[in-house]
C-alpha positions in Angstrom: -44.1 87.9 168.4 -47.8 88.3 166.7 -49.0 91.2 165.0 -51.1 93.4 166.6 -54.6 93.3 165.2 -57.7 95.8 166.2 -61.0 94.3 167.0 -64.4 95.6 167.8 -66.3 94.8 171.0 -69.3 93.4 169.3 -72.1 95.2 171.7 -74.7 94.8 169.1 -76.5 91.7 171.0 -76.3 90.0 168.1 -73.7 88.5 165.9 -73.0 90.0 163.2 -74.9 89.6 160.1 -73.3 87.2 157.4 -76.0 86.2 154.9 -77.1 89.4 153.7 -75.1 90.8 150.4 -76.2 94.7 150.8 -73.6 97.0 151.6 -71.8 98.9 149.1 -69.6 100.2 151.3 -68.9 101.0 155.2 -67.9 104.2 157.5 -66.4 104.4 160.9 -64.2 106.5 162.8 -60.8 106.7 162.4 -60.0 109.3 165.7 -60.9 109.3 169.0 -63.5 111.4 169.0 -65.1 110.8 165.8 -64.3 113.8 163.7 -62.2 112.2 161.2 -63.9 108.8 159.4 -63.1 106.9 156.7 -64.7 104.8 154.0 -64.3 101.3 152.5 -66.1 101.0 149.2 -66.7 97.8 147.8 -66.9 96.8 143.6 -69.9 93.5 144.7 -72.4 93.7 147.8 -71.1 92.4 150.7 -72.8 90.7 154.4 -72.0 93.4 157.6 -69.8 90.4 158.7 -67.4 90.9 156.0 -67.2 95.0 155.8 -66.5 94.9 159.7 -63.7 92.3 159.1 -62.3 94.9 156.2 -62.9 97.7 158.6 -60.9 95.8 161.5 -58.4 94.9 158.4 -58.0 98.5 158.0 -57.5 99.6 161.4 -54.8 96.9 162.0 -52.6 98.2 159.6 -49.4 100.1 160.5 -49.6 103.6 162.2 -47.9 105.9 160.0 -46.7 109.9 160.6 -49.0 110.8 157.9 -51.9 109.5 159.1 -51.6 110.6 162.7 -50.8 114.1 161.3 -54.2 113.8 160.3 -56.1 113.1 162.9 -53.7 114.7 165.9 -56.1 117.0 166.6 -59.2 114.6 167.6 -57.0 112.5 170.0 -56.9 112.4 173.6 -55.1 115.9 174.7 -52.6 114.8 177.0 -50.6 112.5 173.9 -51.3 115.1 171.2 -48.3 116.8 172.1 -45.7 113.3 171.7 -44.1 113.0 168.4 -44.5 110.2 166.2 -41.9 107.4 167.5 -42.8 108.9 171.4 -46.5 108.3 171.0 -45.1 104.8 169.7 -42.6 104.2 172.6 -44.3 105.6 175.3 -48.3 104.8 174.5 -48.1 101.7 172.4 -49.4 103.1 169.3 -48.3 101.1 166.7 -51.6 100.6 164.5 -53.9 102.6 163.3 -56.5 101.4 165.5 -54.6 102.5 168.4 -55.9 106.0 167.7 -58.9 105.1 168.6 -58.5 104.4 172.2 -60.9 102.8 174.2 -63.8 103.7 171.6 -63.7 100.4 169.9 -66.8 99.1 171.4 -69.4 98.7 168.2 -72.8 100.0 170.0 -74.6 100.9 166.6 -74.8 99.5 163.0 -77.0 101.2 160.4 -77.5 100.6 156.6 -78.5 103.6 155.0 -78.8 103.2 150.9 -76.4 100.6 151.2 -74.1 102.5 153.4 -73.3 100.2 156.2 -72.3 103.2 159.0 -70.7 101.8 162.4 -71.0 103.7 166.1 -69.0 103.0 168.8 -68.5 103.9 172.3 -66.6 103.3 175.2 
C-alpha cells in the first residue's frame, strides 16, 4: 500500500518558481482555519519550488496526538469532539495534512524579506 502524501492544488496560474534562490524560510497553515501556522527555516536560499516541496514534506508526515492537541480547536466542529485513533478510524486522518481539510488549494504566494508566506483556500 503507498504512503499517503499531502499536495497543494497549485492555483497560482503559474508553476511554481524554481530558479530563484531567495527564501530563507516559509509559513503556511497547519489547521483548518488558519490559526495555528508553522515555519520551515532554511540554513542557504532556496527557489519557492523547493520550500513548497519541504512544506508538502512536512504535512505528509505522520499525525500524531500531540500535534492534533494542538490544533483541535481550529478544526472543523463536528470531528473536534473524536479522539485521536477515532478521528483516524472514522475520518481518515492519518497525516498531518489531513488537518487541513479541503483548504489545500495554494491561492497566494508572497515573499516578504525573504519570508516565502503561502495562502490557501478551498
Amino acid at each position: 500500500m503507498a504512503l499517503k502524501t499531502f499536495e497543494y492544488e497549485n492555483c497560482l496560474d503559474r508553476k511554481y518558481d524554481d530558479n530563484d534562490q531567495i527564501i530563507y524560510s516559509v509559513m503556511f497553515d497547519i489547521s483548518r482555519y488558519g490559526q495555528y501556522r508553522h515555519i520551515i527555516r532554511f540554513e542557504n536560499p532556496v527557489t519557492e519550488q523547493y520550500a513548497i516541496e519541504k512544506v508538502e514534506s512536512y504535512l505528509s508526515e505522520p499525525l500524531t496526538p500531540n500535534h492534533l492537541e494542538k490544533i483541535r480547536d481550529d478544526l472543523f466542529a463536528p470531528i473536534q469532539k473524536y479522539s485521536f485513533d477515532e478521528l483516524q478510524e472514522k475520518e481518515g486522518y492519518t497525516i498531518q495534512g489531513d488537518c487541513l481539510s479541503d483548504c489545500k488549494f495554494l491561492e497566494r504566494c508572497n515573499i516578504n524579506n525573504g519570508m516565502l508566506v503561502l495562502s490557501c483556500g478551498s
